[in-house]
C-alpha positions as CSV (number, residue, x, y, z in Angstrom):
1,X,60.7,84.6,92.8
2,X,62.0,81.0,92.7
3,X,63.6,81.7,90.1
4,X,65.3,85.3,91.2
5,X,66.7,83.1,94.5
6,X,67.9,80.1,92.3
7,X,70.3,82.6,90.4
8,X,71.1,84.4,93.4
9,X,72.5,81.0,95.2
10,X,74.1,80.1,91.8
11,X,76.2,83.1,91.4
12,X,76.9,82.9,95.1
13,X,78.5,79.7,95.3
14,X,80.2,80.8,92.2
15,X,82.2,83.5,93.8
16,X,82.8,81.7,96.7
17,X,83.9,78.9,94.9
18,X,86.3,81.6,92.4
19,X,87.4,83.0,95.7
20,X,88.6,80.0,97.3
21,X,90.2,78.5,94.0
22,X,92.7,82.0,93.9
23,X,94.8,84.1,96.1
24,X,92.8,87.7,95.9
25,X,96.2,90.0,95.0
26,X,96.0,93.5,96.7
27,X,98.0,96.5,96.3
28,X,98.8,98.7,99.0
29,X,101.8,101.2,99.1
30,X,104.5,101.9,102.4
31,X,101.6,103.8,104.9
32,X,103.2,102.8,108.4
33,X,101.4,102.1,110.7
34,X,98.6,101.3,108.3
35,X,100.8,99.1,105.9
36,X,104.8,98.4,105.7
37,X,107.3,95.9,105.2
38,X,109.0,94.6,108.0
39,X,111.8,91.0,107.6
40,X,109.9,90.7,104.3
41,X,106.8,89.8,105.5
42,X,103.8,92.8,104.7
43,X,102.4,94.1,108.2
44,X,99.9,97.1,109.6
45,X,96.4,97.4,111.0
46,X,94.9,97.9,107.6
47,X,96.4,94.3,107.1
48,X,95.9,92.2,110.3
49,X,92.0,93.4,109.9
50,X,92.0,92.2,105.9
51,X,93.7,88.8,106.9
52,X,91.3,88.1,109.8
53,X,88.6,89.1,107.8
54,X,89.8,87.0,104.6
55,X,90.3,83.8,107.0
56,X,86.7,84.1,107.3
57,X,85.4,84.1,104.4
58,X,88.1,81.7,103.5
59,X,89.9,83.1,101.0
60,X,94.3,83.8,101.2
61,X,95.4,87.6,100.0
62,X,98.5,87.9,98.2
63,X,99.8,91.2,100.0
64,X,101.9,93.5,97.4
65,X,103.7,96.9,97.7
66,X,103.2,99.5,95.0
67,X,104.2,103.2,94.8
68,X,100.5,104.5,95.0
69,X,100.3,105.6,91.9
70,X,100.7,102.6,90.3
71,X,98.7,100.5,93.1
72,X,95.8,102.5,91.6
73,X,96.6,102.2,87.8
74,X,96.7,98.2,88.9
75,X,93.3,97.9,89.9
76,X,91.8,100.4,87.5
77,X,93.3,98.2,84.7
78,X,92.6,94.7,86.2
79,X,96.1,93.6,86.9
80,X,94.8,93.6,90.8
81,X,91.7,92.5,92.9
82,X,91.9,95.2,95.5
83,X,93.9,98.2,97.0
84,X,94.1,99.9,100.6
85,X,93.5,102.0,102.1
86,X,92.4,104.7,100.6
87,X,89.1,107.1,101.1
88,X,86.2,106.8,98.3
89,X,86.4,109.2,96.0
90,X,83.7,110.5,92.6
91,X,86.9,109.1,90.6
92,X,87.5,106.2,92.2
93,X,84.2,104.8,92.5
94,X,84.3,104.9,88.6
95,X,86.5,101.9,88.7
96,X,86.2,100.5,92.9
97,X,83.8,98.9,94.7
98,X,83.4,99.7,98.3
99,X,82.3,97.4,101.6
100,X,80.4,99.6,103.8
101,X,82.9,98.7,106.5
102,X,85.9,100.7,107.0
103,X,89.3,99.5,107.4
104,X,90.5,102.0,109.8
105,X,89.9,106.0,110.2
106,X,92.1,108.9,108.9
107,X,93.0,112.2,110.5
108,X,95.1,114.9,108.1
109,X,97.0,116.9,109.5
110,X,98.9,120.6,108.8
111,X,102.1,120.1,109.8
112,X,104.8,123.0,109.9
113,X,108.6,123.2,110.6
114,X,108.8,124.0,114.2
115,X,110.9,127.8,113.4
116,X,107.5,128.7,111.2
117,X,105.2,131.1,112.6
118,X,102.1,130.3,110.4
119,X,99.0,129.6,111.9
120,X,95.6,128.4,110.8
121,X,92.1,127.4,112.0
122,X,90.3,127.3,108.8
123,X,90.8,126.4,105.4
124,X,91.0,130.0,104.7
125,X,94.2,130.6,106.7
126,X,96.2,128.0,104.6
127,X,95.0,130.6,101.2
128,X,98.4,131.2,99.2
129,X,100.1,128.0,100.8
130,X,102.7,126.3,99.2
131,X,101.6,122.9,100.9
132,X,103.3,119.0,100.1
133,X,101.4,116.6,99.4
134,X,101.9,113.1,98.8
135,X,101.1,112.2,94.0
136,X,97.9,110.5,93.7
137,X,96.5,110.7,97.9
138,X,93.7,111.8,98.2
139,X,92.8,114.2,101.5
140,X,89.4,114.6,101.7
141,X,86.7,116.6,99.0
142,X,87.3,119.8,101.0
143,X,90.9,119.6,100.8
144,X,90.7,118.3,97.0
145,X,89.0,120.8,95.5
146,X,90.5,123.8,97.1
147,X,92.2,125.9,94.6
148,X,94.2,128.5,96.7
149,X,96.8,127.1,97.3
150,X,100.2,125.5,95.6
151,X,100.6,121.6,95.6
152,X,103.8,120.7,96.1
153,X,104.0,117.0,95.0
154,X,106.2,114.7,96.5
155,X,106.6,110.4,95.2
156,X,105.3,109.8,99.4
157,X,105.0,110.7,102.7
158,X,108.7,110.2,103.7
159,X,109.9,112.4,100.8
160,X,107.2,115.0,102.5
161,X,108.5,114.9,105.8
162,X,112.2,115.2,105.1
163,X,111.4,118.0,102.4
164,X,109.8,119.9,105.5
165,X,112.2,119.1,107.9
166,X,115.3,120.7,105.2
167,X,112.7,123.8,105.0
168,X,112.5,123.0,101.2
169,X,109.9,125.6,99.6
170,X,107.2,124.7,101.6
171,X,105.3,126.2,104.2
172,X,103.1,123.0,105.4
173,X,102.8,119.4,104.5
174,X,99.2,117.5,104.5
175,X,99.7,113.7,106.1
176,X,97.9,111.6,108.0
177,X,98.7,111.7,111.5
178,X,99.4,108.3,112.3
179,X,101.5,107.8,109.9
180,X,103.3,110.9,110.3
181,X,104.1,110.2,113.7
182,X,105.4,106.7,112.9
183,X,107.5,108.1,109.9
184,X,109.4,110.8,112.9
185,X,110.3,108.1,115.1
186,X,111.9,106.3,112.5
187,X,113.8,108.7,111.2
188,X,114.8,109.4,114.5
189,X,115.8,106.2,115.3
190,X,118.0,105.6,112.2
191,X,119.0,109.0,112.2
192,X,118.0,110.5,109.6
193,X,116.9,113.3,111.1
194,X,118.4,114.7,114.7
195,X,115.6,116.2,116.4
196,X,111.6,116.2,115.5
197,X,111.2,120.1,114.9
198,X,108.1,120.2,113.7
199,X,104.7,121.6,115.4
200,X,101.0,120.3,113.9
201,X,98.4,123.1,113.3
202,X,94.6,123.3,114.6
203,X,93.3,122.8,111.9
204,X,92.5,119.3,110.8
205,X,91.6,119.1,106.9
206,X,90.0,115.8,107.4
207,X,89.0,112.9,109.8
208,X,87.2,110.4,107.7
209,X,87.3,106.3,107.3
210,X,89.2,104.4,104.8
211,X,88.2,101.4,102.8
212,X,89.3,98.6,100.8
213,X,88.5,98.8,97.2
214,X,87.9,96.0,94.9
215,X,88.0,96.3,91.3
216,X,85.6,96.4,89.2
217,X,87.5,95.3,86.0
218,X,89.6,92.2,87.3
219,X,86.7,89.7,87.0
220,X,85.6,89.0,90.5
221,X,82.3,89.6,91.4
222,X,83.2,92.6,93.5
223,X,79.6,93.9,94.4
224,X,79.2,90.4,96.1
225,X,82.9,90.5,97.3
226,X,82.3,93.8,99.2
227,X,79.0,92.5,101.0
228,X,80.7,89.1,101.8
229,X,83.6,91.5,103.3
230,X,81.2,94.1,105.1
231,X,79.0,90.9,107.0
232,X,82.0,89.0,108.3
233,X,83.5,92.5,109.3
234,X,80.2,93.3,111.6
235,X,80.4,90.0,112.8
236,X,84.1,90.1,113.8
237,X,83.3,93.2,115.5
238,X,80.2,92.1,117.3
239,X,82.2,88.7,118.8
240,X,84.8,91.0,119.8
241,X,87.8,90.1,117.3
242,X,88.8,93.1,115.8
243,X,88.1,95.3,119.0
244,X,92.2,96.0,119.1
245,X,93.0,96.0,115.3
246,X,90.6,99.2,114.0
247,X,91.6,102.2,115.0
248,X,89.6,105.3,115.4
């Protein structure tokens, strides 16, 4: 039993020490207003939670922005520590390790042009949909492994929303709320688009939390990563810290 705790403590102070030593690099993609760009420096919820949570445990992320397809294929490989956010998934718990903590939470939306007169309630009502969705995002297991409907891929959300709003071969777009409202009033503002003509359906595909991820191939000890990441998120949360940052 000695023994079992001696190695415990050993590898322990090992990661810490690895942790400390290197800047953890982690992948996210342009998710306003989880994660975006803004006078060059990288900005969101999902990343003022991560930094406050890294200062913690004492270690410095090195924030980078990846199409998400890529971000993915970076921490699959090795080439990156960690990606957000993004939901867990039978695929990418192959290659992820998860805190039991969530980042932030999720709601995906249907979202129609404001002239359509579609409807839906149910999963059944979107059946023969031609609906956009955003390459490699994940929407929930529902969602996923619908089959009847058309996937209309688009490189990211933006591309989603301005295919929708030029009425281009789709009848709906999937998206995350949040970030589709933030995405509007940007293209508003810069002008992109004139007016928001668009109208969100009742039925909500999924409202579910997203995580961090920490690879499992980079070679850091990403089982004792997440727990180190999960216990200084309950305690941020218990002393009050992150009260303002999650969202829910």
């Amino acid at each position: 039993m000695k023994l079992l705790l001696l190695s415990f403590l050993v590898i322990f102070a090992m990661t810490d020490a690895y942790a400390k030593e290197r800047q953890l690099t982690i992948v996210g993609n342009f998710y306003p207003p989880h994660s975006y760009i803004e006078n060059d420096e990288f900005k969101g919820i999902d990343v003022d939670t991560i930094r406050t949570v890294f200062k913690k445990l004492g270690i410095k992320p090195l924030f980078k922005l990846r199409p998400w397809a890529r971000a993915l294929a970076e921490v699959k490989s090795g080439e990156s520590d960690a990606i957000f956010p993004l939901f867990k998934t039978k695929e990418r718990n192959v290659f992820l390790e998860y805190p039991t903590e969530p980042l932030s939470y999720e709601k995906n939306i249907l979202v129609v042009s404001g002239d359509s007169k579609r409807t839906a309630k149910t999963i059944e009502d979107i059946k023969g949909w031609g609906i956009g969705v955003a390459a490699e995002n994940s929407y929930g297991e529902t969602f996923d492994e619908y089959q009847d409907i058309e996937r209309l891929e688009a490189t990211n959300n933006e591309r989603l929303v301005l295919q929708l709003n030029a009425k281009n071969r789709i009848d709906a777009i999937i998206i995350n709320e949040l970030v589709f409202d933030t995405i509007v009033s940007n293209y508003i503002k810069t002008g992109k688009i004139k007016r928001a003509n668009f109208r969100k359906l009742e039925y909500v595909p999924n409202n579910a939390p997203l995580f961090i991820g920490f690879s499992k191939t980079s070679g850091i000890n990403h089982e004792l990563l997440a727990k180190k990441f999960s216990d200084a998120m309950k305690q941020l949360k218990e002393e009050g810290v992150l009260k303002n940052i999650i969202v829910h």
